[in-house]
C-alpha positions as CSV (number, residue, x, y, z in Angstrom):
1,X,100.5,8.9,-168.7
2,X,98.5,6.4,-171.0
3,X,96.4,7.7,-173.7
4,X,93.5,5.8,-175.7
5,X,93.5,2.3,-175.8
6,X,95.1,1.5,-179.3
7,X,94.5,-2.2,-179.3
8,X,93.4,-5.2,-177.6
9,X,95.4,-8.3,-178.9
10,X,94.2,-12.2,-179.1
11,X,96.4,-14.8,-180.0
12,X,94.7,-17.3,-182.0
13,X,95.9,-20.6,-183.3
14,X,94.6,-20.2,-187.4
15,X,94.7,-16.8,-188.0
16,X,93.4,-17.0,-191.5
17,X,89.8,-18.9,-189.9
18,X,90.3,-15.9,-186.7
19,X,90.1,-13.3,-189.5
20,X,87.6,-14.7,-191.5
21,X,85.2,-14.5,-188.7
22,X,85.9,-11.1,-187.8
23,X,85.5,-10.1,-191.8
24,X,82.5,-12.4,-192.4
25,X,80.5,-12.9,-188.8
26,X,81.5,-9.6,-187.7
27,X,81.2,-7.4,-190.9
28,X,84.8,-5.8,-189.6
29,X,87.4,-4.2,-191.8
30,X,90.0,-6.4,-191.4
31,X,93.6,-5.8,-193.1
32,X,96.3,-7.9,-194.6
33,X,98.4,-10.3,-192.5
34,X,102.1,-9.2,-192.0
35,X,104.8,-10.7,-189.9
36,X,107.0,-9.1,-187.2
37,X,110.1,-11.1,-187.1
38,X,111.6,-9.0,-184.2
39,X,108.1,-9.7,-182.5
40,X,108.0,-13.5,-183.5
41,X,104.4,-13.2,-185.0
42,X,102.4,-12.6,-187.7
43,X,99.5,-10.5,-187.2
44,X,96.2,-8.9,-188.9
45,X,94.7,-5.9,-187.2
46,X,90.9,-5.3,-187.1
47,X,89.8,-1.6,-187.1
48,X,87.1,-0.7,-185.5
49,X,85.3,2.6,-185.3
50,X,87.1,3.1,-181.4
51,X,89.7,0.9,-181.8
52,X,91.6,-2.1,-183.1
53,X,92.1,-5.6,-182.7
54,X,95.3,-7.5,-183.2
55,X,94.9,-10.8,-184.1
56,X,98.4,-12.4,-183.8
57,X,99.6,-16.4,-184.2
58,X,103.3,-17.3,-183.9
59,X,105.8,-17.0,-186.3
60,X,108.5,-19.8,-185.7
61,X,108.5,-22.4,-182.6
62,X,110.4,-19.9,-180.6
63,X,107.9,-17.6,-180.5
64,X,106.5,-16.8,-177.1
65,X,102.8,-16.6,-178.7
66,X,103.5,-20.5,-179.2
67,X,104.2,-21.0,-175.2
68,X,101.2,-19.0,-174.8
69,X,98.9,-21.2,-177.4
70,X,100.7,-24.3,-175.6
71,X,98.7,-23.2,-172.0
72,X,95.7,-21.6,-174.2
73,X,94.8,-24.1,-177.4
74,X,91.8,-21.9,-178.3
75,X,93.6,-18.6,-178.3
76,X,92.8,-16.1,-176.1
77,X,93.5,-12.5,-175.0
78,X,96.9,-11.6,-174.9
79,X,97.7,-8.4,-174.1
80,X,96.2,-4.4,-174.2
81,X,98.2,-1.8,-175.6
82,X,97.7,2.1,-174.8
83,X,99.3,5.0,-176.4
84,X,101.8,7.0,-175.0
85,X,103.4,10.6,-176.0
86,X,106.8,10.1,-174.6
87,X,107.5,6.4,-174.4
88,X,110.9,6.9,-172.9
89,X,109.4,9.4,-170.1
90,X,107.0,6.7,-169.7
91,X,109.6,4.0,-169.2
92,X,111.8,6.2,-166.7
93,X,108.5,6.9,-164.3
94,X,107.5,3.4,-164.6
95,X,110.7,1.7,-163.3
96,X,111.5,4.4,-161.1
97,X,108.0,3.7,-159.3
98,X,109.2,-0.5,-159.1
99,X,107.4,-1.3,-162.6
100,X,108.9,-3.9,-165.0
101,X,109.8,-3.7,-168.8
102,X,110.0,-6.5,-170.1
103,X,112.7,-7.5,-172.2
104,X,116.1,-5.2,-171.9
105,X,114.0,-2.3,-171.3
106,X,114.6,-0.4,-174.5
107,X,111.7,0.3,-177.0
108,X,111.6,-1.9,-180.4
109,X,109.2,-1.0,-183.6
110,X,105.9,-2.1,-183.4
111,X,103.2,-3.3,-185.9
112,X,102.3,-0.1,-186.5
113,X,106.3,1.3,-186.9
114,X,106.2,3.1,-183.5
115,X,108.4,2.6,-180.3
116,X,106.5,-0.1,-178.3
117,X,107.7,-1.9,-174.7
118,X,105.5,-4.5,-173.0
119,X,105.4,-4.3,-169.0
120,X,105.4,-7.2,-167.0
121,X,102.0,-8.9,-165.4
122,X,102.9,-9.2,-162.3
123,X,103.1,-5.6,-161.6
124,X,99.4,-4.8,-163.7
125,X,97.0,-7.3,-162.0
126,X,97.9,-10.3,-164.2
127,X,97.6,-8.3,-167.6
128,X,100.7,-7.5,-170.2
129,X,100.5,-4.4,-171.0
130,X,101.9,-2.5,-174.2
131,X,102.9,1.0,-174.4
132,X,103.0,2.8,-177.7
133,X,104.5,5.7,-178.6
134,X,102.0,8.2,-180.4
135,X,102.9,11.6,-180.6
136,X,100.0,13.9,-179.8
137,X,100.0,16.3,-182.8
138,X,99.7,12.7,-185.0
139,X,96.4,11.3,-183.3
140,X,92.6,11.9,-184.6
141,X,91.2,14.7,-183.3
């Protein structure tokens, strides 16, 4: 069912100084910041060669990245996201098979514009996990 791994995301508490570091330190190529109101946070993805990185802080006191900044001051890793063909297939097997989406269960856009859920912890060994829907005839050969 899951494809690559399409990101690994890390809240941080100052994302301009969590980007610098990446850009400067690390040499990456790291884009412009953009919000996600839907999402409640504003984020800045790192490409990498293999992958990305998705550097996210809160946008607004609701959003659940602030809870999670609340328990983790320094930031931290917040979730993995893998790429799916079919996320609604993917959904149906999931919960069928006991797992949890989180929220009302129906995909919303991602950063990237593509149908994303997240899938609760409990059910993955303590990790949130996001699916992505990437259709197979649009990824890199």
């Amino acid at each position: 069912m899951i494809g690559r791994l399409n990101h690994v995301a890390i809240a941080v508490p100052d994302l301009a100084a969590a980007a610098a570091k990446y850009r400067d330190l690390l040499g990456a190529d790291v884009h412009h910041p953009h919000d996600l109101p839907e999402h409640g946070v504003t984020v800045v993805f790192v490409h990498l060669e293999n992958t990305k990185i998705e550097l996210m802080t809160p946008l607004g006191a609701s959003s659940p990245i602030a809870k999670f900044l609340a328990d983790h001051p320094s930031g931290g890793i917040h979730h993995v996201c893998y790429e799916v063909g079919d996320i609604a297939s993917s959904i149906r097997t999931l919960t069928e098979a006991g797992a949890r989406v989180l929220g009302d269960g129906k995909p919303k856009m991602g950063a990237h514009g593509l149908p994303v859920v997240f899938l609760h912890p409990k059910d993955f060994d303590g990790t949130l996990i996001e699916l992505e829907e990437v259709k197979p005839e649009l990824q890199p050969a």
